[in-house]
C-alpha positions in Angstrom: 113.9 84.5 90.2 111.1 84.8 87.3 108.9 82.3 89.5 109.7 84.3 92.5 108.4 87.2 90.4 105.3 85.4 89.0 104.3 84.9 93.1 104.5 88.0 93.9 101.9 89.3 91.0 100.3 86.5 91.8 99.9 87.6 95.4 99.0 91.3 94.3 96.2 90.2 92.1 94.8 88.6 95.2 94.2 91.5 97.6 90.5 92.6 95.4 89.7 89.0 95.9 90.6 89.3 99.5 88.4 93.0 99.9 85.9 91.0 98.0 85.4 88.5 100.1 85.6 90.6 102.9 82.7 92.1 101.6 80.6 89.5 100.9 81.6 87.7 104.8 79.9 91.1 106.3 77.2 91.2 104.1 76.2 87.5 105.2 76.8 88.5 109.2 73.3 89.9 109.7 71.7 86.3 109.2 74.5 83.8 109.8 74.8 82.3 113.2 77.2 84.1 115.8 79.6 81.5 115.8 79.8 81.3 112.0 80.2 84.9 111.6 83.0 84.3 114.5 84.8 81.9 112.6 84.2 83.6 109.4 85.6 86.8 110.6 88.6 84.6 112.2 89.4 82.9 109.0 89.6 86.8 106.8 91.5 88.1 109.3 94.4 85.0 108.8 94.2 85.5 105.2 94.6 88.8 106.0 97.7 88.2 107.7 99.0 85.9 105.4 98.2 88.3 102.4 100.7 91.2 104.5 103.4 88.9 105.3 103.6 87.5 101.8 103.3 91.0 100.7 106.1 92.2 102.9 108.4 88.5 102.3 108.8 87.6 98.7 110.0 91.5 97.5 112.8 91.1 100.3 113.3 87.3 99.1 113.7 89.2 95.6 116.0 92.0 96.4 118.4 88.9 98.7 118.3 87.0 95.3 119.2 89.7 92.9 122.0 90.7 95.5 123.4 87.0 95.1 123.6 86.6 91.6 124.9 90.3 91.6 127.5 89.1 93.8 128.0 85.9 91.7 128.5 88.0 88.2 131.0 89.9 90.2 133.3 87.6 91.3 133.0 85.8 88.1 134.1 88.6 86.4 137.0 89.5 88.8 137.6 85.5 88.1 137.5 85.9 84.4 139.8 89.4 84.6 142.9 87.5 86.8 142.5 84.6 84.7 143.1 86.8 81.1 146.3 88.4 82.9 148.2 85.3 83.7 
């Protein structure tokens, strides 16, 4: 769960580096060749999408695992409780 965690700072810290380098793609359009600054642009917008999905995935991977291990400390204690009263 703590690496889980880890990612998903880890994928938060890269969004500037994303806008960054969105930044620095436009900024080179005006004397690249067109089909570089196609293929440029095409390659920031599937980081793009990768960033939003990764974004929107790993906190709902987060709240599914702490609703498992919730469960699992549950029913270990209901375990433990009909255990003591026999």
């Amino acid at each position: 769960m703590f690496s889980l965690q880890a990612l998903h700072s880890e994928v938060l810290a890269l969004e500037p580096t994303h806008t960054e380098l969105t930044s620095l793609g436009t900024a080179l359009c005006p004397t690249a060749p067109e089909e570089r600054v196609r293929q440029l642009k095409d390659e920031l917008e599937t980081l793009q999408r990768r960033l939003n999905v990764q974004n929107e995935v790993i906190p709902q991977r987060l709240d599914h695992l702490t609703a498992v291990i919730s469960l699992q400390v549950t029913h270990t204690c209901d375990v433990s409780d009909e255990a003591s009263l026999t």
